[in-house]
N, C-alpha and C positions, 0 to 999 in steps of 0.2 A: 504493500500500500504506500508507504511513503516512495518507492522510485515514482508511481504515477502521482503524489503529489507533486514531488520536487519537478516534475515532465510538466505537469498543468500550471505551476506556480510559476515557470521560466517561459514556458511556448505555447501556452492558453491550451484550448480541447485537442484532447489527444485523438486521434484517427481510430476506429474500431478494430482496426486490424495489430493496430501497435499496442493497442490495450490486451486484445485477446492473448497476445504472443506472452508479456507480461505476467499478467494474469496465471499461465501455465509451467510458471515458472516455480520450481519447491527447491530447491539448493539454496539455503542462507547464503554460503561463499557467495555466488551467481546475483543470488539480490543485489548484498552489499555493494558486489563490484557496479552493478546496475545502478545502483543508487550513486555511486563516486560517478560514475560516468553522467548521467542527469545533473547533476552538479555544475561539471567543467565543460559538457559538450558547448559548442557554440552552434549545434541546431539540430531540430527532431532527426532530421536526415544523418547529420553525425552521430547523435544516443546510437538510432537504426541500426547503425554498424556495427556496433560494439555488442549487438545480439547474437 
């Protein structure tokens, strides 16, 4: 839950499909990393990659 805040809080509504991906994601490491990356991306397209 917090990577999609920190996604909504830096680049407004998230795309359905970038959420669903998210969403299916159970690995804490994986989150975390996900969460750093929402952080310092400089755009949804960048976070993207880091998937």
């Amino acid at each position: 839950q917090s990577v999609l805040e920190a996604l909504d809080l830096r680049f407004g509504p998230i795309p359905d499909g970038l959420r669903d991906s998210i969403e299916a994601i159970a690995d804490p490491e994986k989150l975390r990393a996900l969460h750093r990356a929402a952080i310092v991306s400089d755009s949804l397209d960048s976070f993207a990659a880091s998937l």
